[in-house]
N, C-alpha and C positions, 0 to 999 in steps of 0.2 A: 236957785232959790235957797233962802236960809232954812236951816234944819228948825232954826227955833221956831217960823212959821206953822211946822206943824204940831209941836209939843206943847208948846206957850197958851195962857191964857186960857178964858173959859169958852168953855165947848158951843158952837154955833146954833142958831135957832132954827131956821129952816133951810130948807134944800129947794132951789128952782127945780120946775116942773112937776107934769100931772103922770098920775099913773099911766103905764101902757101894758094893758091886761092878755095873758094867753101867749102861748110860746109856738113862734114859729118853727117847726120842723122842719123846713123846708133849706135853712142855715141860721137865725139868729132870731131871738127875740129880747129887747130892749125891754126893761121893768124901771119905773121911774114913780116916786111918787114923794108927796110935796113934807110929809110929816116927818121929826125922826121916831123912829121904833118908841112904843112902849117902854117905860123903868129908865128912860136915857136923861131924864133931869133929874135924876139923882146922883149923876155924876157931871155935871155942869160947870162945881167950882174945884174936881179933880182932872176933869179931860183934857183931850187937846179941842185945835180946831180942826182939824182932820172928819172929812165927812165921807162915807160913800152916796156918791150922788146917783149911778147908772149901776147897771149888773144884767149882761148878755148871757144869753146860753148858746151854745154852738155844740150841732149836733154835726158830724167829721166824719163822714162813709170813707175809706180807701177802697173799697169797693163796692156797688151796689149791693152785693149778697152778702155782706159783711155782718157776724152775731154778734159782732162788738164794735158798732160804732163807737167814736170816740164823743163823748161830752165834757166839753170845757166852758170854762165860768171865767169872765172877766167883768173886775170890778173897774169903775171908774171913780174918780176924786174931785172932791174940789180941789186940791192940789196939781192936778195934773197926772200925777200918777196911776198908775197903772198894775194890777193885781190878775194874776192867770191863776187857776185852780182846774183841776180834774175829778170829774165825777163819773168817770166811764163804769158802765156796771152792762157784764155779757148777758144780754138777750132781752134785755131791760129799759133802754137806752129813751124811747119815749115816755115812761114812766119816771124814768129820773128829774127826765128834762122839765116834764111837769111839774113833778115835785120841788124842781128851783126856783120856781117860777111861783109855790106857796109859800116859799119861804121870805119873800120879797120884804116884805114888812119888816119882815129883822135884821133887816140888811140895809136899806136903803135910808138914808141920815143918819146911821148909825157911825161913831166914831171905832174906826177899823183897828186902834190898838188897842181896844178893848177884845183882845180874842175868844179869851173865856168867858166870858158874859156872853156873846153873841152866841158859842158852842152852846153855854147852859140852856139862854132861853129857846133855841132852836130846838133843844134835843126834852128838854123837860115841858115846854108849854106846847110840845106838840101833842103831850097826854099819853098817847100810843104809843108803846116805847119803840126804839126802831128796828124796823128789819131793813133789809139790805138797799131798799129802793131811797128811803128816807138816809141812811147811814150813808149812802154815795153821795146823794144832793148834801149834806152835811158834809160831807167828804172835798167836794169840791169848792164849795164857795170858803170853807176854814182855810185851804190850801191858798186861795187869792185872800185872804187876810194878812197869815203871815206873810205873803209876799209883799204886800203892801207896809206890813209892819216893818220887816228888814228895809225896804229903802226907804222907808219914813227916817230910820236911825239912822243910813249908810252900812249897813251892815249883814254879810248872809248869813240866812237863816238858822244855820248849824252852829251858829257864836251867839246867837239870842239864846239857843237852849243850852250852851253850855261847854261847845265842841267849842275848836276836835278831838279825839279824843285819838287820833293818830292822824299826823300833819300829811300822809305819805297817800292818803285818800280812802279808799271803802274797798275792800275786800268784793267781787263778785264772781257769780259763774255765769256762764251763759247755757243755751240746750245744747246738747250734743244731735247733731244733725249726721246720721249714719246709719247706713244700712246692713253695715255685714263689717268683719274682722277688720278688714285690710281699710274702707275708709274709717274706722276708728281710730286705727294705730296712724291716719292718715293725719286727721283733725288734731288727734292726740300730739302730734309732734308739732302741729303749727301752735299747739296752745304753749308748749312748752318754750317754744322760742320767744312768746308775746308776753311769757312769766305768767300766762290762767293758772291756778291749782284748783281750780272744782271745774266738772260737768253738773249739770242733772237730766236724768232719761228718765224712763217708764218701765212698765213692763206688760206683756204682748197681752193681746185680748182682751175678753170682758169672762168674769169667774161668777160661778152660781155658787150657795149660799155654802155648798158639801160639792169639793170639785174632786174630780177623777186624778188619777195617779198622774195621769199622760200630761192631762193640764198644769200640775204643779211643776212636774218635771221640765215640763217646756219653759214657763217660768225661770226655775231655776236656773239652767239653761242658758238662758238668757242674760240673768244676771254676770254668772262666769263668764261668759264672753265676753259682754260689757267690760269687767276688770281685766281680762286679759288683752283685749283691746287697748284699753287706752293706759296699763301700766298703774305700779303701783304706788306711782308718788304726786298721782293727782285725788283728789278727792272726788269721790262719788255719790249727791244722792239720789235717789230713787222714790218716783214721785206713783204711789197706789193709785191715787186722783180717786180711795173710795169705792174702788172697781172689787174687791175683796171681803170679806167677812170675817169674823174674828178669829175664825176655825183658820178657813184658808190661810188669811196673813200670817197668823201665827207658823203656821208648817214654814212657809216660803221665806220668814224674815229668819224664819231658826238655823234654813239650812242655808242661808249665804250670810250667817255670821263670819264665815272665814274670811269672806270678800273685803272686812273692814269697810263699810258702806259710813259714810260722812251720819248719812241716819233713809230714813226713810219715811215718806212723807204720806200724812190719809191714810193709813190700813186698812180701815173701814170707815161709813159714814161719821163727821165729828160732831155730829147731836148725840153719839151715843157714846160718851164720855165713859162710863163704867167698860164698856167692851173695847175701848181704847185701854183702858189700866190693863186688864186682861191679858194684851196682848204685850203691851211693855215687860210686863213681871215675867215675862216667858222669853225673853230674849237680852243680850247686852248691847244689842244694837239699835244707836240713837231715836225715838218717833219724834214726828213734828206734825203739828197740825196747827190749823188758826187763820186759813184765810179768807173763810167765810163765816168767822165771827166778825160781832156788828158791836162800836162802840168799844170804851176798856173795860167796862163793866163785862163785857163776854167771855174774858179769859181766865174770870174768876173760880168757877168748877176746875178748870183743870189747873190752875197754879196750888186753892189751897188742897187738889188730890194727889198731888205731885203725879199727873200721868205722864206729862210727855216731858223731854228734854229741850225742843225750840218750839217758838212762837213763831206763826206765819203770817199774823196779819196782814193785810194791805191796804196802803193809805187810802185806795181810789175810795172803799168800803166801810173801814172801820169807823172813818169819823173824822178824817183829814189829819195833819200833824198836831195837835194836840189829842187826838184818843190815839196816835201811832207809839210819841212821846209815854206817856201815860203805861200803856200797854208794858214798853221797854224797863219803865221805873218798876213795875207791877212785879212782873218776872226777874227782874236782878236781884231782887229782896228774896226770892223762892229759888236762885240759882239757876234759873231755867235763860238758854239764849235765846236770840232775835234773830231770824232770818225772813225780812220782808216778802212776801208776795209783793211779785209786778208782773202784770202779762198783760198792759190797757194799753197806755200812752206815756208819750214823753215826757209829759208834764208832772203826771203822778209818780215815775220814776225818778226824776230828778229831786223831786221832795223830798221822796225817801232816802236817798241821799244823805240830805241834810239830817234828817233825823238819826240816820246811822250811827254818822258821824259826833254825834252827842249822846250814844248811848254805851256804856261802860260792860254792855253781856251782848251787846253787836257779836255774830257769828258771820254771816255770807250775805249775800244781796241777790236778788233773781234777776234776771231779766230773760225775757221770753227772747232772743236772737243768738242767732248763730257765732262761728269764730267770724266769718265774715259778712260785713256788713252787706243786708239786702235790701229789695227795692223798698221796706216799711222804713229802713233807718235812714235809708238816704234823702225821703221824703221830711222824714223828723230834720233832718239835717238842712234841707232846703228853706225850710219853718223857722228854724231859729238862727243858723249863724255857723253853726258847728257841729261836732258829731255826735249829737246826744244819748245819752249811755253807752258809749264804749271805751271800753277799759284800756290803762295804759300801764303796764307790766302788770297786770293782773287786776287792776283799782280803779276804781271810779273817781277822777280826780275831782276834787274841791276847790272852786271857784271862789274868789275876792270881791269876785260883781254884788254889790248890795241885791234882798230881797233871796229869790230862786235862783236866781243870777242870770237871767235871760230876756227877751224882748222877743215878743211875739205881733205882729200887724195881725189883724183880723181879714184884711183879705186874701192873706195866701189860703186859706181857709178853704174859699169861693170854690178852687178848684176843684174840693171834693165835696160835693155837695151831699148833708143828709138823707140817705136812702129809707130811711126807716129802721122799724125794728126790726131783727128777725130771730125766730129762737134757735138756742143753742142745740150743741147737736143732738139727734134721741133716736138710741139704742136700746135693743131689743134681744133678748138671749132664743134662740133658736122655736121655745115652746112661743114665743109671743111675749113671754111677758116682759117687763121691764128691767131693765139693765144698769147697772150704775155704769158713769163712762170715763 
């Protein structure tokens, strides 16, 4: 099919078919309806004819007890083409799913290379500004736009926004998966053959708000072994996950400045932005926070407070690739780098990706897997074609395939069918009470 078919001419008047209301949870629910969106004849004699006619949600259990199902968004065309997005959000997964399923109306006859328009009115005429449930359903069906936009041109994603901005692919780490010295130095030397230079771990237990000698030390502890493990010419960061307080992290980040730590991620909760400064100002090693802020408007307090040194947001949350994009512009003006949050699906990783790749204070990439591929990637692998997220001498390579660069069928899906929600995990410090984890 000619490309000029989708750019050419003025924008189409209706879309076949009737609404199909309410989302199936059980694996997909089809939303169709006959009108296009709101404010869309106003671009009539600038649009193309490109229409979104369909928009599926698909709720993706890999296991029945899973706190993170996956939720994926495909859009359908009058064209024929094809748009996948991800909107996976941990513990939340039926309330996403719904919330795609409100969003129908701005979506369906809507002309799909209108990205931003469709971002705006989803995210401004919903009134409510977003938090995280709304910002993932945002998150997902933006992600199958631009995909849809890239093979509307022929072209991936990462060259729409500007990339690459290195031809050789995306810088990433994976989790270091080890339990003691010797599989450290174990892992640590397969990364070195495969060219990895970052890990990221954690660190032991859950910390109350004024912690004991013993608990810091063990900590620290911890840390040193870490670097000693895996040597000193890979990079290391170190993920709080928030479990700490501004007192505690501060001790802990001060005494494994020696370790040269990549940075250190969450020290304490990231709503409480002042007691992040706090702890920056008392240390020279790296903080990162940001991957449970919502939209690019969310990284606003801590870019003009100059607290942290990287940004963490994550596509699946933020707002999809234009508020990931956004985010990235936001922070290169303040000096501050990008190192995405990914710990959902394959889909929302491979975007990120793209957006990486066109960002000029790009640092590292996440991805929640090990050096060796397990039974979640090889699953992702089965889905698309190929090895999705894993790196080659260290990188995530970058694809030529117009759009996301991939093809997805909706029935390899079947096989895991949506379990539900379930919530995340919840911990508890010895007195009972509540625990960050």
């Amino acid at each position: 099919m000619r490309r000029r078919h989708f750019l050419g001419g003025i924008a189409a008047g209706t879309v076949a078919g009737r609404a199909a209301r309410g989302a199936d949870l059980c694996g997909c629910a089809p939303m169709l309806q006959a009108a296009s969106p709101l404010g869309a004849a106003a671009f009539q004699s600038t649009g193309s004819k490109f229409r979104v006619t369909g928009m599926k949600v698909f709720g993706v259990s890999l296991t029945r007890d899973s706190d993170r199902p996956y939720v994926f968004v495909k859009l359908e065309t009058n064209q024929g083409l094809i748009g996948w997005g991800e909107a996976t959000l941990e513990g939340k997964a039926g309330a996403v799913m719904a919330c795609i399923d409100d969003f129908r109306d701005f979506v369906i006859g809507a002309d799909p290379m209108q990205v931003e328009h469709i971002w705006q009115s989803m995210y401004v005429h919903s009134f409510y500004r977003s938090g995280p449930v709304m910002g993932s359903a945002i998150s997902g069906i933006d992600q199958a736009l631009w995909d849809l936009r890239g093979k509307a041109l022929g072209q991936p994603v990462y060259r729409l926004l500007g990339g690459p901005m290195d031809a050789r692919g995306v810088r990433g780490y994976y989790h270091l998966r080890a339990n003691n010295l010797e599989q450290m130095r174990e892992v640590s030397s397969i990364a070195r053959r495969e060219g990895i230079t970052c890990f990221k771990s954690g660190i032991p237990g859950y910390y109350e708000w004024i912690e004991t000698n013993a608990s810091i030390r063990r900590a620290v502890k911890s840390l040193e072994t870490l670097r000693e493990g895996v040597g000193n010419d890979i990079d290391i960061g170190v993920d709080f996950h928030a479990k700490t307080s501004p007192s505690v992290a501060s001790i802990i980040i001060k005494e494994t400045e020696p370790l040269n730590l990549l940075f250190v991620e969450e020290p304490c909760p990231p709503e409480n932005v002042r007691a992040m400064a706090r702890i920056a100002r008392r240390s020279t090693t790296p903080i990162a926070t940001g991957e449970r802020l919502i939209a690019n408007y969310g990284v606003r307090e801590l870019v003009e407070m100059g607290v942290v040194d990287i940004i963490q947001t994550d596509i699946n949350h933020v707002g999809g690739i234009t508020a990931l994009w956004k985010v990235g512009a936001i922070t290169a003006q303040a000096g501050i780098s990008m190192a995405p949050h990914a710990c959902e699906g394959p889909i929302g990783g491979i975007a990120t990706v793209h957006v990486d790749a066109s960002m000029p204070n790009f640092l590292v990439q996440e991805i929640c897997s090990g050096v060796a591929q397990g039974p979640t990637e090889k699953i992702w692998e089965e889905w698309l074609g190929f090895p999705a997220m894993r790196m080659v001498n260290g990188r995530f390579p970058l694809t030529d395939k117009p759009g996301l660069g991939f093809e997805l069928h909706e029935d390899k899906l079947k096989k895991y069918p949506f379990g539900g929600t379930r919530p995340m995990a919840r911990v508890f410090h010895a007195d009972g009470s509540v625990a960050e984890w």
